[in-house]
C-alpha positions as CSV (number, residue, x, y, z in Angstrom):
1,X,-23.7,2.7,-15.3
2,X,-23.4,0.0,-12.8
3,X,-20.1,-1.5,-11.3
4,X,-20.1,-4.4,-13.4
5,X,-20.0,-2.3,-16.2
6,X,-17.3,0.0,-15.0
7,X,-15.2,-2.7,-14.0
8,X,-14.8,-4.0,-17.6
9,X,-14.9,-0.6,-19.4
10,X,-11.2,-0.5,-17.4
11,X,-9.8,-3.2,-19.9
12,X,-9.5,-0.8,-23.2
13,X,-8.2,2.3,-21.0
14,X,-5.3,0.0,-20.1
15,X,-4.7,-1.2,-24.1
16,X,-2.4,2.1,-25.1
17,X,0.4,0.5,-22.3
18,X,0.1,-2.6,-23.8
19,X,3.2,-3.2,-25.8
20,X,6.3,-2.4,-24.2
21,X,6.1,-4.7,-20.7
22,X,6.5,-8.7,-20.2
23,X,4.7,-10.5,-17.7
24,X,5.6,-9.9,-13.7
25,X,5.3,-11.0,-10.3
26,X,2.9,-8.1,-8.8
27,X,-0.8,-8.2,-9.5
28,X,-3.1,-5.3,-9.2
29,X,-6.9,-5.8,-9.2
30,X,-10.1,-5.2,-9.3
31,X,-12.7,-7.8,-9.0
32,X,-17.3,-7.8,-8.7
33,X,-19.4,-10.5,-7.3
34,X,-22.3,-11.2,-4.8
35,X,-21.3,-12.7,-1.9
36,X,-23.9,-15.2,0.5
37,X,-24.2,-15.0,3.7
38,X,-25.9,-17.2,6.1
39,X,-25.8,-18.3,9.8
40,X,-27.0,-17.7,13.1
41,X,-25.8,-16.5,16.7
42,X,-27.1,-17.2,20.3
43,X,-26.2,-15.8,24.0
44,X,-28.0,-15.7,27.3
45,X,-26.5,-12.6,28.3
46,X,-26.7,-13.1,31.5
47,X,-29.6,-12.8,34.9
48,X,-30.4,-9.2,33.1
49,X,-30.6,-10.7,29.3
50,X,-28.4,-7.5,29.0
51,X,-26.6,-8.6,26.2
52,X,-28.5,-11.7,25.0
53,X,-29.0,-12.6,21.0
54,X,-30.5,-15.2,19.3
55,X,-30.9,-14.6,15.9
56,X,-30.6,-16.4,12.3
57,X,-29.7,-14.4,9.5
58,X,-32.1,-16.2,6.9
59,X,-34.6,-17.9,8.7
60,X,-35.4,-14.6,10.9
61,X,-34.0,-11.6,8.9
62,X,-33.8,-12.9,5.3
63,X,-30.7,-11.6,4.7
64,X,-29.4,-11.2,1.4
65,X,-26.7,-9.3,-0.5
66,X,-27.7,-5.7,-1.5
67,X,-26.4,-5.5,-4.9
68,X,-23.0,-6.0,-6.3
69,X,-20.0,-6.0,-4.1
70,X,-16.7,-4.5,-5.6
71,X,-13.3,-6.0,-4.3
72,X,-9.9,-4.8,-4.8
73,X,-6.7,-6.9,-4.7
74,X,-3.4,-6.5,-5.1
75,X,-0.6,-9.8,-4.8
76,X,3.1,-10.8,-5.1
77,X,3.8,-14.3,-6.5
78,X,7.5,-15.2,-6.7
79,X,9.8,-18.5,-7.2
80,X,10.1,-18.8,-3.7
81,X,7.0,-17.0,-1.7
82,X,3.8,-15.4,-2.7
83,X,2.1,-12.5,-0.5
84,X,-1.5,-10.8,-1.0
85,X,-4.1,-8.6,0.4
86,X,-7.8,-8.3,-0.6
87,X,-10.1,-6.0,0.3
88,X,-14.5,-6.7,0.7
89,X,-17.2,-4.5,1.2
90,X,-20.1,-6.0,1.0
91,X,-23.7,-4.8,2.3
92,X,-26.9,-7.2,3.1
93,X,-30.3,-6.2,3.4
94,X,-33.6,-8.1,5.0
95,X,-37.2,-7.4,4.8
96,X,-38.9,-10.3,5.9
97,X,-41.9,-11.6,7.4
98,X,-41.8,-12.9,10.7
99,X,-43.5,-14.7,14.0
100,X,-42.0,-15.3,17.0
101,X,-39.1,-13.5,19.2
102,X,-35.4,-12.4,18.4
103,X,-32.9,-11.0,20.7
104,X,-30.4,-8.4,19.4
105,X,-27.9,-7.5,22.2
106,X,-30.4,-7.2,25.1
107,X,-33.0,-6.2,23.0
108,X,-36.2,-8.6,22.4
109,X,-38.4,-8.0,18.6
110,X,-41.4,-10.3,19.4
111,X,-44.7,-10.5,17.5
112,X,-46.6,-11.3,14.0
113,X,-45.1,-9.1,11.3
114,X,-42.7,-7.9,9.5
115,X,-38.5,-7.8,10.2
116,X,-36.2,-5.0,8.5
117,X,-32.7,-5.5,8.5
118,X,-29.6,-4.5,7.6
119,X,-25.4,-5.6,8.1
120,X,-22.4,-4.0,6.6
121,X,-19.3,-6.0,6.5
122,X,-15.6,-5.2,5.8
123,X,-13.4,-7.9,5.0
124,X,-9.6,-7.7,5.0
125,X,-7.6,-10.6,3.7
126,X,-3.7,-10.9,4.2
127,X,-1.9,-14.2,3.0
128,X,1.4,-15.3,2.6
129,X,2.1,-18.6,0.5
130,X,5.6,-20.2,1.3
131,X,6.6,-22.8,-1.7
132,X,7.8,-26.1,-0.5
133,X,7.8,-28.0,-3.6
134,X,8.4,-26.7,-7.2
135,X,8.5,-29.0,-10.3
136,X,8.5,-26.8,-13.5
137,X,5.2,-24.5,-13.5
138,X,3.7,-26.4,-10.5
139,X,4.4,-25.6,-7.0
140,X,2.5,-26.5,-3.8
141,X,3.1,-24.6,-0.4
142,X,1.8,-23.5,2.7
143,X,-0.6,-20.5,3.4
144,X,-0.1,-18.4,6.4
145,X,-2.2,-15.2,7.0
146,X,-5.0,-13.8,9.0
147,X,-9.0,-12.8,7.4
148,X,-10.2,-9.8,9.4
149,X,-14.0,-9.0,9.8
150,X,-15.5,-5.8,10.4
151,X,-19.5,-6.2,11.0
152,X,-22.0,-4.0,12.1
153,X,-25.6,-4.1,11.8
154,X,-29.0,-3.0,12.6
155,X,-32.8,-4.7,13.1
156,X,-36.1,-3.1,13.0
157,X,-39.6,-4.5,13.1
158,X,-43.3,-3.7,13.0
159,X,-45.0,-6.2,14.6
160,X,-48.2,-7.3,16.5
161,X,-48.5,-8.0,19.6
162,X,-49.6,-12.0,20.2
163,X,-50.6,-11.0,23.6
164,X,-53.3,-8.5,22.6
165,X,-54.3,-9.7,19.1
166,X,-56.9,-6.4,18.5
167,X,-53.9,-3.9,18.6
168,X,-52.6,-3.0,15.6
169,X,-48.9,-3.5,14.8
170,X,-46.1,-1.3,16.4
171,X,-42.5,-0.2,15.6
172,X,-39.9,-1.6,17.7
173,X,-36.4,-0.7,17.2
174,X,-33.8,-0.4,15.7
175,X,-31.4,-2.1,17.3
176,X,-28.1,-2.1,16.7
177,X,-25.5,-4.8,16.4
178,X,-22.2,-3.2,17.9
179,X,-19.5,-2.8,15.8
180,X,-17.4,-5.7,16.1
181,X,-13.7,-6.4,14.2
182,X,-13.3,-10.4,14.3
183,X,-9.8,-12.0,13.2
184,X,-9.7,-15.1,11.7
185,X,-6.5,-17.0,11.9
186,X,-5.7,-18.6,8.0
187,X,-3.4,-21.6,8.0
188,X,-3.3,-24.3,5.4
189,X,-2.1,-25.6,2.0
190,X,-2.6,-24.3,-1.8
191,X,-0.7,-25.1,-4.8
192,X,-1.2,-24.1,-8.4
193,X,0.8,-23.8,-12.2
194,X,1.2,-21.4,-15.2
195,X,0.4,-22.9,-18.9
196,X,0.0,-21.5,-22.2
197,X,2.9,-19.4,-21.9
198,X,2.1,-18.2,-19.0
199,X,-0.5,-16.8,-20.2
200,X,-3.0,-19.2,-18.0
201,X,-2.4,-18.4,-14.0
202,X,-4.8,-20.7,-12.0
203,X,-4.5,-21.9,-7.9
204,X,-6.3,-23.9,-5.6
205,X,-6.3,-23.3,-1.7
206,X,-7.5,-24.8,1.6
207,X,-7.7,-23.4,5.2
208,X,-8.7,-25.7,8.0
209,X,-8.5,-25.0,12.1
210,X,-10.1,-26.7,15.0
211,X,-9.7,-26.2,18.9
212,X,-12.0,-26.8,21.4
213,X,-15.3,-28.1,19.4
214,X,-14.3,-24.8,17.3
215,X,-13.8,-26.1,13.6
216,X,-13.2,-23.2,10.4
217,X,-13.1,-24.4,6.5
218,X,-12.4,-22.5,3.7
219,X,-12.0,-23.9,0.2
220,X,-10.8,-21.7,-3.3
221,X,-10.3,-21.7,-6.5
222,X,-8.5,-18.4,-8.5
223,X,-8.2,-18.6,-12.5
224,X,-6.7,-15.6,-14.5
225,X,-5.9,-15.8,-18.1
226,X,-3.7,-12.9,-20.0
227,X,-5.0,-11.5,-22.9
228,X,-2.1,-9.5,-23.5
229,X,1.4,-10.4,-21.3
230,X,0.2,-8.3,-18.4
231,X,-3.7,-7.5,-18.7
232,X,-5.9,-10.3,-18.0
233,X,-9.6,-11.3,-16.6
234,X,-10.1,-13.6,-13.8
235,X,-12.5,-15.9,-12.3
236,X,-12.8,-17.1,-8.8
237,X,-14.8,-19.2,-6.3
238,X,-14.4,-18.2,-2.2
239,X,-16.4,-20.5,0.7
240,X,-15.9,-20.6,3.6
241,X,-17.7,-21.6,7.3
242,X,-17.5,-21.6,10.8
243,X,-18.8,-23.9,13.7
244,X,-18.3,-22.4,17.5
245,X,-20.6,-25.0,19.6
246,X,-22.2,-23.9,22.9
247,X,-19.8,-23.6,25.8
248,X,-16.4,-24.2,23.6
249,X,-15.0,-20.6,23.8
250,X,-17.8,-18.9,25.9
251,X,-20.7,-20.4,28.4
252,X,-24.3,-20.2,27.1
253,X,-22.8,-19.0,23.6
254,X,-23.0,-20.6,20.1
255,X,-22.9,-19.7,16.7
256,X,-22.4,-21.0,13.1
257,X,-21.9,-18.9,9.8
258,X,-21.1,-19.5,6.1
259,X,-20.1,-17.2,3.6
260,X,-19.3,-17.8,-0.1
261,X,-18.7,-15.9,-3.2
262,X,-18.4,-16.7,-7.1
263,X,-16.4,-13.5,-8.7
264,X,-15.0,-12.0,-12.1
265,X,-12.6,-9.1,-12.6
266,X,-9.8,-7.7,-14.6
267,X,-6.0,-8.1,-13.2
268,X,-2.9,-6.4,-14.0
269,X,0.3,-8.1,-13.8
270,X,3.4,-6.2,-13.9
């Protein structure tokens, strides 16, 4: 049975509680999708190259997501605030072929061949929406909160040597990409309404920070309808990116990355 699968199979296990609750504030749940990933990341590391990168995640590794990622959310919408906190695993894997020379923290693959990768990442997501305006089942307010990253990763290649043609290929690596945990600061706007009874639940956000040549976007769209006044399926859109140009937090370091994901789940409201 794959997750997909599982993750609907939960709505008739929820039907016997169906009668006796009306619709709440608290949302529990549980959400599939299959997030993209793309971007790349330089440093000289220094007289010794002991740290240096250089690296692009599709052009050079071909990353792509490995299987279905499954998310798990739970939130609390009210008149007057909203608060919620998402959880993302997500695993990407490469095999592609390759010419030329990466860099993964001190480490140099160069050659004809082929490229194996892998990268793991765990996202936490913590918002708080403050309502500033609130005209019957629309609001608009301001999102505070903070995205954190957890990444770590690995590259492997057998490759020939361009130096010495007649050899055949050899393994080099792996090499690891330290674990690294990278906040991202969330500050913007989203607003949203309730129809049909409120049956329909459906918001709108948007993220934006700059300093120093740094600039961050993130755009999203969240629709849940109820099927019953506290079981319902949702659909969502997440995208966001991220430009860091050479020198503006770090000398001799530059790096770019977007990430978006299309996802459907289940929610309970209670």
């Amino acid at each position: 049975m794959n997750r997909l699968t599982a993750l609907f199979l939960t709505i008739p296990l929820a039907l016997p509680l169906a009668a006796a609750k009306p619709a709440g504030k608290f949302t529990l749940g549980v959400y599939a999708g299959t997030p993209t990933l793309s971007g790349h990341f330089k440093e000289n590391g220094g007289a010794a190259n002991d740290f240096k990168t250089n690296f692009d995640l599709e052009k050079d590794l071909g990353l792509e997501t490995d299987g279905m990622a499954t998310g798990l959310y739970v939130s609390y919408l009210g008149s007057r605030f909203g608060l919620s906190v998402d959880y993302l695993p997500t695993s990407y894997a490469g095999d592609k072929s390759f010419k030329g020379s990466v860099w993964v923290d001190g480490n140099e693959l160069k050659g004809t061949g082929n490229l194996t990768s892998s990268l793991d990442t765990k996202i936490m997501d913590v918002n708080m929406t403050i309502k500033v305006i609130r005209i019957s089942t629309f609001w608009l307010g301001v999102d505070l909160g903070a995205q954190i990253w957890n990444v770590e990763g690995k590259v492997s290649g057998l490759l020939k040597s361009d130096d010495y043609p007649d050899l055949p290929p050899e393994p080099q690596g792996p090499y690891s990409v330290a674990p690294i945990t990278i906040p991202v600061p969330q500050v913007g706007l989203s607003a949203g309404f309730t129809a049909l009874g409120n049956r329909l639940e459906a918001r709108g956000r948007f993220s934006a920070i700059a300093y120093n040549g740094v600039s961050y976007q993130r755009v999203g769209a969240d629709a849940r309808f109820y099927v019953l006044p506290w079981l319902g399926v949702r659909a969502f859109f997440d995208g966001q990116s991220l430009d860091v140009p050479n020198g503006s937090v770090i000398e001799d370091m530059e790096a770019g990355l977007g990430r978006s994901i299309v996802g459907f789940g289940v929610a309970l409201r209670f």
